[in-house]
ChimeraX commands (.cxc) that place a marker at each C-alpha (Angstrom):
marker #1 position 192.56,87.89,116.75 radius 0.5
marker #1 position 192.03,87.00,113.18 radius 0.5
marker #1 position 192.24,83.23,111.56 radius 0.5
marker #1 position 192.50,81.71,108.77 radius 0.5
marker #1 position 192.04,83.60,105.49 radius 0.5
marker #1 position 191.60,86.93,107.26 radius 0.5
marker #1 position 194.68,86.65,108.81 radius 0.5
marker #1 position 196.55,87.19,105.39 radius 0.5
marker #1 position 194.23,90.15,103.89 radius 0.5
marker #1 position 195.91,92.86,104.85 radius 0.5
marker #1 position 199.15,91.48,103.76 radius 0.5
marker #1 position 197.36,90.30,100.22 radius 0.5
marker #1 position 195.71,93.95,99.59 radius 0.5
marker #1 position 199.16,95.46,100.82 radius 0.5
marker #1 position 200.85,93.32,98.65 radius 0.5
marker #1 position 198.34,93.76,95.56 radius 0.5
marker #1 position 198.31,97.92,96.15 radius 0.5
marker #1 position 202.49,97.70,95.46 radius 0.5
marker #1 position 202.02,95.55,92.43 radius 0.5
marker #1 position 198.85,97.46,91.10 radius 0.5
marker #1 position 201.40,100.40,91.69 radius 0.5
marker #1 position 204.64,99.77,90.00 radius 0.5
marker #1 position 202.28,98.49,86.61 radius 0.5
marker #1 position 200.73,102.12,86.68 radius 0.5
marker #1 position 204.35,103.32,87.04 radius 0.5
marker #1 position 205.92,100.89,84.31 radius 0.5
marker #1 position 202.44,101.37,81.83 radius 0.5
marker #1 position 203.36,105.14,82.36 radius 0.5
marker #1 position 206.77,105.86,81.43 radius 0.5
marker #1 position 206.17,103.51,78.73 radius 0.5
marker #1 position 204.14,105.86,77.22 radius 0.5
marker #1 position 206.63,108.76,78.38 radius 0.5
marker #1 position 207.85,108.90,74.83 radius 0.5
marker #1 position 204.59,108.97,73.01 radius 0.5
marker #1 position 203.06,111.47,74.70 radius 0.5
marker #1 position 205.93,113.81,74.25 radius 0.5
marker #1 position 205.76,112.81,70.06 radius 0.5
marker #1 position 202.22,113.90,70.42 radius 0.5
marker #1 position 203.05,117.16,71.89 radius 0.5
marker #1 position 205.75,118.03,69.89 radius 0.5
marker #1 position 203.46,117.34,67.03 radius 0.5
marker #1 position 200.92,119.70,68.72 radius 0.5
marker #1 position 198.78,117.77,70.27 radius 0.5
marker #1 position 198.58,119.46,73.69 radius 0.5
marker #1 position 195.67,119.15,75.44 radius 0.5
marker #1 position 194.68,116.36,77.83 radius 0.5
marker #1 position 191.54,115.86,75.86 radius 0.5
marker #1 position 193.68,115.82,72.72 radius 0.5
marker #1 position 196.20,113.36,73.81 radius 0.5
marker #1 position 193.53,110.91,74.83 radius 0.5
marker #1 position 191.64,111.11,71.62 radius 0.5
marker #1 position 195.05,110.61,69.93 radius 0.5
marker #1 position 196.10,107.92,72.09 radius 0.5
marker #1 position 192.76,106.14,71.37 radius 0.5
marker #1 position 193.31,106.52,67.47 radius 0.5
marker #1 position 196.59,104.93,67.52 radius 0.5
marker #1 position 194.60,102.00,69.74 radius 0.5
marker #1 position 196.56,102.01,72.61 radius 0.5
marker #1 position 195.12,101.22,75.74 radius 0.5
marker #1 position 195.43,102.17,78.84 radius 0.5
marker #1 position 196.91,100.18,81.81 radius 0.5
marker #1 position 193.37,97.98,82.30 radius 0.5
marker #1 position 192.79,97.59,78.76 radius 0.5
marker #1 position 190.20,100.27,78.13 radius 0.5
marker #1 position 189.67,103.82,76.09 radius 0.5
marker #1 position 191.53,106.89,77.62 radius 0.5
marker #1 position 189.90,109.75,79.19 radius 0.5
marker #1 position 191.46,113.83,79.96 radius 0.5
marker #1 position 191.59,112.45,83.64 radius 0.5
marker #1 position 193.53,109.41,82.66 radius 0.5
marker #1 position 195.99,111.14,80.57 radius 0.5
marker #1 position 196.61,113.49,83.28 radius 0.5
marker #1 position 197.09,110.91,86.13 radius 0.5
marker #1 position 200.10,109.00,83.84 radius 0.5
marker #1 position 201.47,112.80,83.76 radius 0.5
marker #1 position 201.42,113.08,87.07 radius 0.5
marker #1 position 202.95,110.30,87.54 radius 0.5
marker #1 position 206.22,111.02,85.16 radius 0.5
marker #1 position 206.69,114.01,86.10 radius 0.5
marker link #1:1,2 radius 0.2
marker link #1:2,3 radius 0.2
marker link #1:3,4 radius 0.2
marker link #1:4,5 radius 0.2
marker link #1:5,6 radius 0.2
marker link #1:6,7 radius 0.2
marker link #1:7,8 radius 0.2
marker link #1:8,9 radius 0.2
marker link #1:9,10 radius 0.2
marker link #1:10,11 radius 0.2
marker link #1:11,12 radius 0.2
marker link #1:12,13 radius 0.2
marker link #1:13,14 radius 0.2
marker link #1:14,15 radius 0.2
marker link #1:15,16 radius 0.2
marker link #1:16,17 radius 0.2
marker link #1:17,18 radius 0.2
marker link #1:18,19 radius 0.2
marker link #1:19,20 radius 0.2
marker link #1:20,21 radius 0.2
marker link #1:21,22 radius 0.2
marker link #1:22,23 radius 0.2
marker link #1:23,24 radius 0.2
marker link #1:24,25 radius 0.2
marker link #1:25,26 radius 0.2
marker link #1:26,27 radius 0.2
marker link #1:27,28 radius 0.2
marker link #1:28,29 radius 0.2
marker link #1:29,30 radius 0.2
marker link #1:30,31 radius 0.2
marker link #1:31,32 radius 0.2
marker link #1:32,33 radius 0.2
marker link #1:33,34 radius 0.2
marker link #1:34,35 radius 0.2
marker link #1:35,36 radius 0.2
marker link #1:36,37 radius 0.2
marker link #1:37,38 radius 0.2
marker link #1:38,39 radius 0.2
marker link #1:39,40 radius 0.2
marker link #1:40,41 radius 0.2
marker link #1:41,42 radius 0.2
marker link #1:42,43 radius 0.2
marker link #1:43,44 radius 0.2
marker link #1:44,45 radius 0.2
marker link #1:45,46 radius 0.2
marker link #1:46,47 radius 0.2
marker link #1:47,48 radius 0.2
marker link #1:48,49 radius 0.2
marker link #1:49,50 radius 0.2
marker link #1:50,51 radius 0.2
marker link #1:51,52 radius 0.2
marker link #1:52,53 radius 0.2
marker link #1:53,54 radius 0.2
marker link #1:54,55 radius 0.2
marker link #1:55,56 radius 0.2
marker link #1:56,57 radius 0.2
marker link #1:57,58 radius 0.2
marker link #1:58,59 radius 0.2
marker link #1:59,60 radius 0.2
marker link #1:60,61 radius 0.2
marker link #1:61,62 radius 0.2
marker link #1:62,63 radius 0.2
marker link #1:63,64 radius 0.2
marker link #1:64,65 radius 0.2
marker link #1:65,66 radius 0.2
marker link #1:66,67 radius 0.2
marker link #1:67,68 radius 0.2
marker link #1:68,69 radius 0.2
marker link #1:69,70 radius 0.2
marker link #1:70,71 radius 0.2
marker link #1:71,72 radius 0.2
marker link #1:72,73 radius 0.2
marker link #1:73,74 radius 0.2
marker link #1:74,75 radius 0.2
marker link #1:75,76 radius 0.2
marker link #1:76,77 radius 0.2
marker link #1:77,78 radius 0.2
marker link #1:78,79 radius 0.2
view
């Protein structure tokens, strides 16, 4: 049987996994409508719509520079 502290870990990284979640989700279809500007304006690739995204200085959810794989995963999750 756990105690203490360890008692409430799962339910902490359960809890933290959801929140770390719906940001992702919310940082992502925030940028929905930029990343559809970007390929209207022919910016297509993955590659291209990080270096783009990285011009215009945003960042992504953790503050940092964007990568294809990046780009791909807030894709994945709009679509």
């Amino acid at each position: 049987m756990k105690t203490g502290i360890n008692r409430f870990a799962g339910k902490g990284r359960e809890t933290s996994i959801r929140i770390r979640q719906e940001r992702a989700r919310r940082h992502a279809a925030d940028l929905t409508p930029v990343i559809a500007e970007m390929r209207a304006g022919g910016v297509t690739t993955l590659q291209a719509i990080a270096r783009a995204l990285n011009a215009r200085g945003i960042p992504t959810a953790r503050g940092g520079s964007w990568s294809a794989v990046q780009v791909q995963r807030v894709l994945a999750r709009t679509a």
